[in-house]
C-alpha positions, 0 to 999 in steps of 0.5 A: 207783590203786584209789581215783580215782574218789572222789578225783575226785569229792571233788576235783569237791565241793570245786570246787563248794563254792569261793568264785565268781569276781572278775571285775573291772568296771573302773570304778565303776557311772556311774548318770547314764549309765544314767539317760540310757539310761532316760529316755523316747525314740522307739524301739521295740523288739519281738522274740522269743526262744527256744532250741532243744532238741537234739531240734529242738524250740523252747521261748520266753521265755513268761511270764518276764521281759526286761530291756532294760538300759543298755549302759554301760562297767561293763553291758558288763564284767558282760556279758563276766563272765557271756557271754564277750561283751558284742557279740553274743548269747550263751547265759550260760556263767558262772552263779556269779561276783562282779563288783568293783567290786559295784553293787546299781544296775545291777540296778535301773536297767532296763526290764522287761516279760514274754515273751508266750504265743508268747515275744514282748516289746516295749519302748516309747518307748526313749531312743537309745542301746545296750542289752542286751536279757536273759531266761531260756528253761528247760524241765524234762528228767528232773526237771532244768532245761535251758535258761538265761538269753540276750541280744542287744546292740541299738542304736537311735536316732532314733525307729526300730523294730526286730524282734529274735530272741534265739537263740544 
């Protein structure tokens, strides 16, 4: 077939242009749970991230955001929609989907603070419990972003200080 190169790339345009994913959350967002989350505790957490090129070279999270983000039922379904798991770290493999049930709140209900000149963070006076910890590593490669946004699930309590990497 003479023309399969333009049906192809035709078929590859309309993919692009499809609605996201639905990616089902289960239940509703639980605030109160993440609420808890959030208040003031007695643990520390400190860490680094990064992820390395294919040349070798590392390039950190320097100067953009973390998010430490309550691990509830409905954080975990959103982590496994966007990571392919919500129980180890990952690099995100799914940049366009729609969660349902849809929550504006668990967007805002979390802790943040920036990566450091070297790529570090720290998170201060964290309640126990379970966490995701979230930020992005992009660097520019012929005009085109590489890199992308990274996680580690943690889990402190009692007044413990922990060291992190964030490195798929």
């Amino acid at each position: 077939m003479k023309n399969w190169p333009f049906v192809v790339g035709v078929s590859v345009l309309l993919a692009s242009c499809a609605a996201p994913p639905v990616v089902s959350s289960g239940a509703p967002f639980d605030r109160p749970s993440a609420e808890a989350l959030l208040r003031k505790g007695s643990n520390v957490i400190t860490g680094s991230a990064f992820l390395r090129q294919q040349g070798g070279g590392i390039v950190t999270c320097a100067g953009q955001n973390v998010s430490l983000i309550p691990a509830t039922d409905y954080g975990r379904r959103v982590f496994v929609a966007l990571y392919g798991t919500s129980t180890e770290q990952a690099r995100n493999i799914v940049h366009n989907v729609r969660i349902e049930p849809p929550s504006d709140e668990f967007g805002q209900l979390l802790k943040k603070t920036q990566c450091d000149a070297q790529g570090g963070f720290s998170f201060e006076d964290v309640a126990d419990g379970e966490f995701f910890i979230e930020t992005t590593v992009t660097w520019i490669v012929a005009g085109r972003p590489n890199g992308g946004a990274i996680f580690r699930p943690v889990r402190v309590s009692g007044g413990e200080k922990i060291r992190i990497i964030i490195s798929p």
